[in-house]
N, CA, C and O atoms as a MOPAC input file, in Angstrom:
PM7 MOZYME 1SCF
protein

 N      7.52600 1    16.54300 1     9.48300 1
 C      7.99100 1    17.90300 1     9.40800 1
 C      8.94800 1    17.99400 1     8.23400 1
 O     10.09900 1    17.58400 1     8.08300 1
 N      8.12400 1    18.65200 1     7.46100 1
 C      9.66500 1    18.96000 1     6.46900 1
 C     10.36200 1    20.68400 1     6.44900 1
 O      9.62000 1    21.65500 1     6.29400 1
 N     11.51900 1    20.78700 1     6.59000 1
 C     12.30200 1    21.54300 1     6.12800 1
 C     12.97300 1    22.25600 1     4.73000 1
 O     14.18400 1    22.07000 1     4.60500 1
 N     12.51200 1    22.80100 1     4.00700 1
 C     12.83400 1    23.10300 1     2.66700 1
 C     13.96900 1    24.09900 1     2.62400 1
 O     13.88600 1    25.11100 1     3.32000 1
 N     15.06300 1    23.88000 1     1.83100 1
 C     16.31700 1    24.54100 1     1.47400 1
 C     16.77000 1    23.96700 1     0.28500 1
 O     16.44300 1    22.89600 1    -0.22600 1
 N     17.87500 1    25.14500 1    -0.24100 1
 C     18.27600 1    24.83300 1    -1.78500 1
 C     19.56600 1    24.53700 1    -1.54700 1
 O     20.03100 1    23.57500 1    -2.15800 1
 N     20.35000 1    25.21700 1    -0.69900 1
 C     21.93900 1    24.56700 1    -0.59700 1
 C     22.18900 1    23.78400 1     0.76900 1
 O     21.67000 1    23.93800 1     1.87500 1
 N     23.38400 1    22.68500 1     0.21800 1
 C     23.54300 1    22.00800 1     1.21300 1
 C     23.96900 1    22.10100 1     2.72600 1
 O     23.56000 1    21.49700 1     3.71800 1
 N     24.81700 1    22.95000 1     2.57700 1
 C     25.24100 1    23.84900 1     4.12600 1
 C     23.89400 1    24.35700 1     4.62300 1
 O     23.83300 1    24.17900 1     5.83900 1
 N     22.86300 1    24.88600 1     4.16700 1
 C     21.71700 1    24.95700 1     4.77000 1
 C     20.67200 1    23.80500 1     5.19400 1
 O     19.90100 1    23.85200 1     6.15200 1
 N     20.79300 1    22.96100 1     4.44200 1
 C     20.57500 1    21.45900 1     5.17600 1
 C     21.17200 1    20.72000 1     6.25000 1
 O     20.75600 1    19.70100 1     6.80200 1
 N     22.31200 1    21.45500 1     6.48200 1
 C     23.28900 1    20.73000 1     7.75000 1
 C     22.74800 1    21.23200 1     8.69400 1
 O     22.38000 1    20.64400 1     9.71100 1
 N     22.62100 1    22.65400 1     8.38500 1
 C     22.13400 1    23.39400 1     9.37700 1
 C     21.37100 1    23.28000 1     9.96200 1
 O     21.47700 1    23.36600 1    11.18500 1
 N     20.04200 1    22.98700 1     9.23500 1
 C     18.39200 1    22.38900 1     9.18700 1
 C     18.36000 1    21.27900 1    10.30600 1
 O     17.65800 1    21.33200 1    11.31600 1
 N     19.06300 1    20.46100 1    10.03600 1
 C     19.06100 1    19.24600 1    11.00400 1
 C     19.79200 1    19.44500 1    12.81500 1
 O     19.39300 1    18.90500 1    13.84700 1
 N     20.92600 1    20.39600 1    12.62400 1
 C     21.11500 1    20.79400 1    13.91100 1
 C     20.35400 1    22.01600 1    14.82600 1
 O     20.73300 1    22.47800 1    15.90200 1
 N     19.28600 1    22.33900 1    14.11600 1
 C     18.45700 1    23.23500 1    14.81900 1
 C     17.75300 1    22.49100 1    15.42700 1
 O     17.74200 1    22.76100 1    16.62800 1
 N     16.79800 1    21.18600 1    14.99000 1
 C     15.68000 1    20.85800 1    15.58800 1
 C     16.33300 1    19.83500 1    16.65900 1
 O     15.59200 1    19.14500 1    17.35900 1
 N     17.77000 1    19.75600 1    16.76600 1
 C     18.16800 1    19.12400 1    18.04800 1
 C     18.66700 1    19.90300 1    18.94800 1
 O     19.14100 1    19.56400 1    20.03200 1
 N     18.55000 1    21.13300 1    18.43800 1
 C     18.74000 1    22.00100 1    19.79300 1
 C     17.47400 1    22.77800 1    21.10700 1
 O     17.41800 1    23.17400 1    22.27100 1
 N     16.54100 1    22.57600 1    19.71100 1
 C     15.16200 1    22.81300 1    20.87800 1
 C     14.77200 1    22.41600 1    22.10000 1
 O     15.28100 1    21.29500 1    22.08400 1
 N     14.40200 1    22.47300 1    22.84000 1
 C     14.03600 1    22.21800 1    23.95000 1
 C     13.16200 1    21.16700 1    24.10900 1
 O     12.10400 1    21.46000 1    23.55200 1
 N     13.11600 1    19.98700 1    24.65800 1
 C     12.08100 1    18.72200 1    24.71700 1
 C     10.90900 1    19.06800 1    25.06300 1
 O     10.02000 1    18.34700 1    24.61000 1
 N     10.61300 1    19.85900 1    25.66300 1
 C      9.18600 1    20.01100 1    26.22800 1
 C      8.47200 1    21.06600 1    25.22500 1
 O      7.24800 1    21.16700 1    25.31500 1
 N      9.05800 1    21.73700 1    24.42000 1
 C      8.37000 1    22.85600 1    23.60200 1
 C      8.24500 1    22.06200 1    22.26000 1
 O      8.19400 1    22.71900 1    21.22100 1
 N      8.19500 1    20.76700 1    22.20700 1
 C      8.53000 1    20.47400 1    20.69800 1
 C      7.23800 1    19.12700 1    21.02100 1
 O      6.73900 1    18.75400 1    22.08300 1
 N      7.05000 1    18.73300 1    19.79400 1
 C      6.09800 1    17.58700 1    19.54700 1
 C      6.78200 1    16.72400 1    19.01000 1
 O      7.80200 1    16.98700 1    18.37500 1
 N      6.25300 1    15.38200 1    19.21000 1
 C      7.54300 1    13.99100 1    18.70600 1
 C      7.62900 1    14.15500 1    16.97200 1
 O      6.70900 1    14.40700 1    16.19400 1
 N      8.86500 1    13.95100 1    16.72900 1
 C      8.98500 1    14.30700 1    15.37200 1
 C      9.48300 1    13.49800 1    15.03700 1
 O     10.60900 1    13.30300 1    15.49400 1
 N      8.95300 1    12.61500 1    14.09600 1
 C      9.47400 1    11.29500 1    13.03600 1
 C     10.50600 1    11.73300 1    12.45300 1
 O     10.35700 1    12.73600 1    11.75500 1
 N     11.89400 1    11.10300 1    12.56500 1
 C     13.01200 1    10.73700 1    12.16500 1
 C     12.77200 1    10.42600 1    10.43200 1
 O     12.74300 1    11.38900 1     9.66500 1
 N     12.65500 1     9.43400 1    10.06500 1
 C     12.18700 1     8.66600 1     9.09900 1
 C     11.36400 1     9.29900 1     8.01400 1
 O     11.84500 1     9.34100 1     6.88200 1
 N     10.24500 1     9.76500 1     8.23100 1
 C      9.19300 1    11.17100 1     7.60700 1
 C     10.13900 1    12.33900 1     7.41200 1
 O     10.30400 1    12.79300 1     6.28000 1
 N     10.69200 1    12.78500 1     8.33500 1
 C     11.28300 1    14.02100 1     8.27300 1
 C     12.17500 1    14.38000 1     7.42500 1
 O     12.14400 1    13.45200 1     6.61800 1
 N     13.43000 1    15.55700 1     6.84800 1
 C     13.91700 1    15.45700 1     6.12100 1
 C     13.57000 1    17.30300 1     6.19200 1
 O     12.62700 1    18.07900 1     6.34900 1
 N     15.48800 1    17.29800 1     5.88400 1
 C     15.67700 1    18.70700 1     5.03100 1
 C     16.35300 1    18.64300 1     4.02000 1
 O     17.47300 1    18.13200 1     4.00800 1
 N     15.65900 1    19.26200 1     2.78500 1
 C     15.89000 1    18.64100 1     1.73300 1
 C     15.70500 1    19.85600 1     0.67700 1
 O     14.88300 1    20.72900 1     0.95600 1
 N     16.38100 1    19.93200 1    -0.42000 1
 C     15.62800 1    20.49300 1    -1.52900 1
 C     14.45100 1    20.71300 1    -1.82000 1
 O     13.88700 1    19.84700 1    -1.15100 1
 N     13.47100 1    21.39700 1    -2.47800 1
 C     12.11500 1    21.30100 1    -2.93500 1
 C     11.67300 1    20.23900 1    -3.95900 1
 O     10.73400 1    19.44700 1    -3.88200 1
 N     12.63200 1    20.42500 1    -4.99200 1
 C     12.12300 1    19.10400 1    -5.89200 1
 C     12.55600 1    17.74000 1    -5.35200 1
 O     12.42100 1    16.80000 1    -6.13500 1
 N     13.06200 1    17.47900 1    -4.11900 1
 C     13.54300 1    16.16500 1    -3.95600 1
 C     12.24500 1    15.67400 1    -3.05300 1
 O     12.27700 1    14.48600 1    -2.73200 1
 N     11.29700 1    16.31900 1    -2.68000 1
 C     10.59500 1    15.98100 1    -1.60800 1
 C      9.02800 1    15.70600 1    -2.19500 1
 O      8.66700 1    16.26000 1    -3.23300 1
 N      8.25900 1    14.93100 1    -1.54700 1
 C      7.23800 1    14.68900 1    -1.94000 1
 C      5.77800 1    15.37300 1    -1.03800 1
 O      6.31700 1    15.63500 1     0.03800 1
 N      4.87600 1    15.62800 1    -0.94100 1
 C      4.07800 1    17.14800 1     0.70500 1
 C      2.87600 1    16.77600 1    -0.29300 1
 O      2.85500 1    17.03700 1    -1.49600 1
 N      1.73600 1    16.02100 1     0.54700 1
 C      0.48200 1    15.52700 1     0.30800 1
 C      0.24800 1    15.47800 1    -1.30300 1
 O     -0.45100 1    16.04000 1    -2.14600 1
 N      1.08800 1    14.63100 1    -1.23900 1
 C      0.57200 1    13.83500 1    -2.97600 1
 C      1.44300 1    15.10800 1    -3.93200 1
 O      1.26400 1    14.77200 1    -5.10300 1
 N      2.12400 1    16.14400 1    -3.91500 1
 C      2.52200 1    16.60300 1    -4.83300 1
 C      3.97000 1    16.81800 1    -4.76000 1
 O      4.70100 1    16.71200 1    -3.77500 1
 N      4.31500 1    17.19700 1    -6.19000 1
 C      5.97100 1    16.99900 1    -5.93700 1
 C      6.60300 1    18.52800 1    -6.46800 1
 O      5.71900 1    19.36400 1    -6.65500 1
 N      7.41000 1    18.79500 1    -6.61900 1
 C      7.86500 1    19.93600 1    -6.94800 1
 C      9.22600 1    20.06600 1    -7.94200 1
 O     10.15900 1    19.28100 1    -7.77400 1
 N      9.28400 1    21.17600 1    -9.05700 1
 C     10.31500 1    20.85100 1   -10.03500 1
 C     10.43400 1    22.46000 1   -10.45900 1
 O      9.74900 1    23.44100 1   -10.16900 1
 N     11.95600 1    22.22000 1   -11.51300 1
 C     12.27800 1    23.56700 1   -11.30600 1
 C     11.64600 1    24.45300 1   -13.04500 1
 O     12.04700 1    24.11000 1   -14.15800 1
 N     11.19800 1    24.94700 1   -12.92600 1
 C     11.02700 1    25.30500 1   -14.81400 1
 C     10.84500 1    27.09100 1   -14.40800 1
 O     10.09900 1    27.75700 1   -13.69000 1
 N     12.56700 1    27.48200 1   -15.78800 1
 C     12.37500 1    28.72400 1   -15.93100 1
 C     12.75100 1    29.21500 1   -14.71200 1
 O     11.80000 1    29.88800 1   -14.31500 1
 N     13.78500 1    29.23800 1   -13.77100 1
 C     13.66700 1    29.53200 1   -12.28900 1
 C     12.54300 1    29.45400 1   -11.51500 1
 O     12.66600 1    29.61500 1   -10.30100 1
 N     11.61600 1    29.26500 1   -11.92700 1
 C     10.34800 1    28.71300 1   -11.29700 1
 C      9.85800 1    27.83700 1   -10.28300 1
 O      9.26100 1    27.03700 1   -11.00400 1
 N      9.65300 1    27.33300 1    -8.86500 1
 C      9.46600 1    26.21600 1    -8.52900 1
 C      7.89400 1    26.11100 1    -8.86100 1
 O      7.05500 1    26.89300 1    -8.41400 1
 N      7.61100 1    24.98400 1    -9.74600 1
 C      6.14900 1    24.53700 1    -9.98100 1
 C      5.30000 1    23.01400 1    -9.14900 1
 O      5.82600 1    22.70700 1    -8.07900 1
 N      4.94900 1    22.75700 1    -9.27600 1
 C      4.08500 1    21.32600 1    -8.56300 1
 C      3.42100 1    20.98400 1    -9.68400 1
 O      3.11100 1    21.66300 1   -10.66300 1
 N      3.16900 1    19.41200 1    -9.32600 1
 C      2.62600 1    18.25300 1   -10.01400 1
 C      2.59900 1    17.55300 1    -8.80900 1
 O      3.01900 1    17.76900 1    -7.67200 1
 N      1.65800 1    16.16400 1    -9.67300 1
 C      1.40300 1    15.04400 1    -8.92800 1
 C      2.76200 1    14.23400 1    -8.72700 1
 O      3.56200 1    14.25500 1    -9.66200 1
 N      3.03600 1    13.61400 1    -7.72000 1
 C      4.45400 1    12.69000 1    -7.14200 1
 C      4.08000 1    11.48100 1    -8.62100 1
 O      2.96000 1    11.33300 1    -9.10900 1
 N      5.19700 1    10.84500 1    -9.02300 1
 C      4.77000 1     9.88900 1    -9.85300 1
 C      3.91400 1     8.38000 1    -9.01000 1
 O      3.29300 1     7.46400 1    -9.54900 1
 N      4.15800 1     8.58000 1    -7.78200 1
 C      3.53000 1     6.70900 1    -7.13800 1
 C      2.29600 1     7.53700 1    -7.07000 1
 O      1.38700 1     6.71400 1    -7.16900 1
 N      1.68000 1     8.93500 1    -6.93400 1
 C     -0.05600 1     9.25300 1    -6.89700 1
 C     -0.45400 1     8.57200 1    -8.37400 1
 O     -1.28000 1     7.67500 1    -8.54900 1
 N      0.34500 1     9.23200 1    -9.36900 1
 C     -0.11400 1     8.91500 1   -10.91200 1
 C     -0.12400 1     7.59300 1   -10.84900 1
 O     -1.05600 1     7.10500 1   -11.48700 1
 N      0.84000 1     6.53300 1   -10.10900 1
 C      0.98300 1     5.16100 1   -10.25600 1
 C     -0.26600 1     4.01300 1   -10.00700 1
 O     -0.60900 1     2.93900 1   -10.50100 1
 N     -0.85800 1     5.21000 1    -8.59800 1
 C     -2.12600 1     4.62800 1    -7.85000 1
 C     -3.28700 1     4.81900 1    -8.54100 1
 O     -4.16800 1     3.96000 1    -8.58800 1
 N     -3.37000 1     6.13100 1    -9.20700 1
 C     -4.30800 1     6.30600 1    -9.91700 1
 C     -4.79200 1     5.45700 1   -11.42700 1
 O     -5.95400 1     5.35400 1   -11.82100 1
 N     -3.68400 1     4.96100 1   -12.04500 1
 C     -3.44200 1     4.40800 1   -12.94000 1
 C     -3.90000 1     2.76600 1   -12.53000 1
 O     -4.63900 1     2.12800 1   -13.27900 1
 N     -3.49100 1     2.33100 1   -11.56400 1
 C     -3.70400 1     1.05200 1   -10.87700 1
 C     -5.06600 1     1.02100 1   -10.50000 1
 O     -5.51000 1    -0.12700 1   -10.54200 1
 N     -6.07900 1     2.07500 1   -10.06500 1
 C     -7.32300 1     1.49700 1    -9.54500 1
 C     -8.02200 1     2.10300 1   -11.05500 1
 O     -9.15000 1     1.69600 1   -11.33400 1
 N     -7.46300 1     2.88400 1   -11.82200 1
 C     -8.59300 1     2.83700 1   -13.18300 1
 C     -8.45900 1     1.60100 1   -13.64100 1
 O     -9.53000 1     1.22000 1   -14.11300 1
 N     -7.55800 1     0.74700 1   -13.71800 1
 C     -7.28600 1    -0.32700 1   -14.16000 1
 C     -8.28300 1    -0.99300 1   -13.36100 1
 O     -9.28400 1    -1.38600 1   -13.95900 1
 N     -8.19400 1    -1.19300 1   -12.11300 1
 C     -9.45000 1    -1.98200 1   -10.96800 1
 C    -10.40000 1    -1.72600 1   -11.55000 1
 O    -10.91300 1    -2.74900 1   -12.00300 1
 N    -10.80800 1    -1.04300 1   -11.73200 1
 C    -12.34900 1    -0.28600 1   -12.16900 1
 C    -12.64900 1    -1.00600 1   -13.83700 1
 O    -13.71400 1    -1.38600 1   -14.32300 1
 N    -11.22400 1    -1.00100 1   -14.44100 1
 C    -11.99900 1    -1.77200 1   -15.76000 1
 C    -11.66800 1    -2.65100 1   -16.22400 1
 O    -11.50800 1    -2.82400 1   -17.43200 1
 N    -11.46700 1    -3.50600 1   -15.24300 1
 C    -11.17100 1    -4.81300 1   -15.81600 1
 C    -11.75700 1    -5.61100 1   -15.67400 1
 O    -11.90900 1    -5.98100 1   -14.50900 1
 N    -12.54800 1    -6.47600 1   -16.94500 1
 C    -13.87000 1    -6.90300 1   -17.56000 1
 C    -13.93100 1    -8.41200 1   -16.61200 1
 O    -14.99000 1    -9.03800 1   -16.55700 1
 N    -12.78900 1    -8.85900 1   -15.95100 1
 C    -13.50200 1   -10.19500 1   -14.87300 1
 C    -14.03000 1    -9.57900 1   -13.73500 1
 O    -14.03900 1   -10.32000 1   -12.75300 1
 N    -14.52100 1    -8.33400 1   -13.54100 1
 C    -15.09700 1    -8.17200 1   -12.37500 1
 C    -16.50100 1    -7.83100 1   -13.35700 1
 O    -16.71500 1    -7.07900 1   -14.30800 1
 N    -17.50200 1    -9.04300 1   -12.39200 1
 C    -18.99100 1    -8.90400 1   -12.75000 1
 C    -19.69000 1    -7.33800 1   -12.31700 1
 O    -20.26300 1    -7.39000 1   -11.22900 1
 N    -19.71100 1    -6.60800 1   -12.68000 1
 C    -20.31400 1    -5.22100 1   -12.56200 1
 C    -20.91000 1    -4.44800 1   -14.01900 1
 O    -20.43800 1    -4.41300 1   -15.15500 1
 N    -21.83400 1    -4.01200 1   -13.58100 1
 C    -22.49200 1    -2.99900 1   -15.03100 1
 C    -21.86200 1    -2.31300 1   -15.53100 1
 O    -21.48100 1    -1.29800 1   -14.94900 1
 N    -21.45000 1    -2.63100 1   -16.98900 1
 C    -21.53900 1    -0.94200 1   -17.23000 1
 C    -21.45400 1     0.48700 1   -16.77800 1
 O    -20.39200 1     1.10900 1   -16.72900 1
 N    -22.33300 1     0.85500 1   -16.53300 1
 C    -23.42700 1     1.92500 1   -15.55000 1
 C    -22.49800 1     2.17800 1   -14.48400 1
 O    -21.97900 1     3.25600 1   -14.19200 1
 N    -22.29700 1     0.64000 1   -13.73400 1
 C    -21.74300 1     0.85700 1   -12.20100 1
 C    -20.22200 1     1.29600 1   -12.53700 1
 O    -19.69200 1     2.14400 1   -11.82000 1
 N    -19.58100 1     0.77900 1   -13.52300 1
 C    -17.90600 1     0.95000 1   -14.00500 1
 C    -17.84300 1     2.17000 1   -13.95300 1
 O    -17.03400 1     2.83600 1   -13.30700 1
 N    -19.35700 1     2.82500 1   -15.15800 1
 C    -18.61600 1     4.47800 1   -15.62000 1
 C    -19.17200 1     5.30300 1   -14.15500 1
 O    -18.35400 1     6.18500 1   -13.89400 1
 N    -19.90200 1     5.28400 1   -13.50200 1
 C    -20.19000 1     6.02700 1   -12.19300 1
 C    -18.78400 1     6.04000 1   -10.72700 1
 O    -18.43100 1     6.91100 1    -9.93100 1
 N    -18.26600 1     4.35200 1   -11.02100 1
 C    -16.84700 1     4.38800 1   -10.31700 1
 C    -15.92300 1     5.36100 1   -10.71800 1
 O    -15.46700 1     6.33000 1   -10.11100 1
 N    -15.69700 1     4.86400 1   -12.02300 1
 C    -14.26300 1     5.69000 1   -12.86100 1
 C    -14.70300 1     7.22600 1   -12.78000 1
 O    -13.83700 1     8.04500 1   -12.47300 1
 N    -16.39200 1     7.78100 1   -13.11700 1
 C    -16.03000 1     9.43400 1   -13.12400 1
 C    -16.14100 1    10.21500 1   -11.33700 1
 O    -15.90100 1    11.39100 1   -11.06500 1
 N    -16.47800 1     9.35300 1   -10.57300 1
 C    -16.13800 1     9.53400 1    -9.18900 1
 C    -14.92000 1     9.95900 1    -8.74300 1
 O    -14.72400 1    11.02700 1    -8.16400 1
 N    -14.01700 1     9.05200 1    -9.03200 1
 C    -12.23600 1     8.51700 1    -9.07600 1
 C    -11.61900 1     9.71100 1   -10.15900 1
 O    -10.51900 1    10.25000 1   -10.04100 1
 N    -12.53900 1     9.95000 1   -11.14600 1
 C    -11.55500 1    10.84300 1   -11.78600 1
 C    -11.83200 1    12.46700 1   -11.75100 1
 O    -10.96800 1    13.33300 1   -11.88700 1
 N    -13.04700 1    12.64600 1   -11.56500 1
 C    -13.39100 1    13.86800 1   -10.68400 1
 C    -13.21100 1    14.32100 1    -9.26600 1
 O    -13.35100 1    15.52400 1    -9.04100 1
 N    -12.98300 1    13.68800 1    -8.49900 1
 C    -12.27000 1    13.70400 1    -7.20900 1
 C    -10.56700 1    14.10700 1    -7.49900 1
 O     -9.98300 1    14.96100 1    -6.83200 1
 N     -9.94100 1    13.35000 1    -8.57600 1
 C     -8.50400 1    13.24100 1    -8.28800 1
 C     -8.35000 1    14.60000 1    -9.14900 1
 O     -7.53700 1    15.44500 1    -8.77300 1
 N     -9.15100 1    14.81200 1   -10.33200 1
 C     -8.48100 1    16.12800 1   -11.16300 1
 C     -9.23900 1    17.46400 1   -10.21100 1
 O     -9.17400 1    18.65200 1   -10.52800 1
 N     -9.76200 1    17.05400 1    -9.31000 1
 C    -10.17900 1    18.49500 1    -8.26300 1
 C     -9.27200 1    18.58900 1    -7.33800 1
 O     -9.07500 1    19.73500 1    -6.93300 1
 N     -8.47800 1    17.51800 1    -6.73500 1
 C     -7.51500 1    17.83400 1    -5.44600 1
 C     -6.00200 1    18.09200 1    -5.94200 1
 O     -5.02300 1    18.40700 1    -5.26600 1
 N     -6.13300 1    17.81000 1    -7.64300 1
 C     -4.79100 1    18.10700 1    -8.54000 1
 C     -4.94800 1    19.43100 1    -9.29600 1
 O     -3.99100 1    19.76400 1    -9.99600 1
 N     -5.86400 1    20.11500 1    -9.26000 1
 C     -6.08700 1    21.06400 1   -10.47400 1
 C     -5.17600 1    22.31800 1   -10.21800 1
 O     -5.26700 1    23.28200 1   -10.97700 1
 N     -4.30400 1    22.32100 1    -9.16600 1
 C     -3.83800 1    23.36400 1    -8.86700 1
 C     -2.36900 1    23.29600 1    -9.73000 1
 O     -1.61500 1    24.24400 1    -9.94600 1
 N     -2.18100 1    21.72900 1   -10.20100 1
 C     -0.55900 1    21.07100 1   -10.38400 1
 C     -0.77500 1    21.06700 1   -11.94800 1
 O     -1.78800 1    21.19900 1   -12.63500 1
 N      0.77100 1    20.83600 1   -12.30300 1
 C      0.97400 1    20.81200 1   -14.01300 1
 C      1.07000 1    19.22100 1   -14.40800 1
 O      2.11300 1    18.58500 1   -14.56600 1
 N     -0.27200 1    18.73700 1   -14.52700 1
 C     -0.13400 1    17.29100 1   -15.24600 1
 C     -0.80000 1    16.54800 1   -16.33500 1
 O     -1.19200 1    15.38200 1   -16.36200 1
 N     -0.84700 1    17.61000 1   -17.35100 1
 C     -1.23800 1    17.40400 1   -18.54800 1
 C     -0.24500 1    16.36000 1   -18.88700 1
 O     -0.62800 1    15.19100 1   -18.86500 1
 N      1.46700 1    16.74000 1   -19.31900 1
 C      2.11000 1    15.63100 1   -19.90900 1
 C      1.96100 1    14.45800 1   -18.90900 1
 O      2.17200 1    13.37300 1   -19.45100 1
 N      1.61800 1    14.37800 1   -17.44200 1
 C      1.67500 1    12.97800 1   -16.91100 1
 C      1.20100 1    12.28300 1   -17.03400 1
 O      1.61400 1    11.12800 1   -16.93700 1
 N     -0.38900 1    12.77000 1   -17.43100 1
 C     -1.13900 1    12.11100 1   -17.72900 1
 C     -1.56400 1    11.15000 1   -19.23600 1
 O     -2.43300 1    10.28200 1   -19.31500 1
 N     -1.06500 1    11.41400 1   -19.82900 1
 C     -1.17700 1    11.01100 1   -21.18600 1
 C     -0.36900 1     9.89400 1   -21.42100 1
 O     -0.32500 1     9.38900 1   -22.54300 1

């Protein structure tokens, strides 16, 4: 569960609400996962958030770019016995999948 707020007194706050709920109306909520927090401090299915122009915008978290970067590397690195053929059919799988579930985010400069 995340909680999103910009000032800190509203983060104090954040955290003493969800201990006032009632046990039986609530679902178990990870401690650890959880967090009320700023927008750009938080990370919400692979994307991250930053401020431009008063703007809040999204991008990819940098450990998605990290992972992504790490299995193109898997994919081409020449001691694994595989074709050609089979490399470039991996890599445009992997990279058409990831720039379709990102295309909504700003990661032209991340990527480069």
């Amino acid at each position: 569960m995340q909680h999103l707020c910009q000032k800190p007194k509203s983060r104090e706050k954040g955290h003493g609400k969800y201990n006032k709920i009632p046990r039986e109306k609530v679902i178990k909520v990870n401690k650890e996962k959880s967090a009320v927090d700023r927008v750009w401090g938080r990370k919400f299915l692979g994307f991250s958030f930053y401020l431009k122009k008063d703007e809040i915008r999204i991008r990819p978290h940098e450990k998605i770019i990290k992972r992504l970067k790490d299995k193109i590397r898997e994919i081409t690195n020449r001691n694994i016995g595989i074709s050609m053929e089979t490399r470039i059919k991996r890599l445009n799988f992997l990279i058409v999948g990831w720039v379709n579930y990102f295309k909504i985010a700003d990661m032209k400069a991340k990527l480069n």
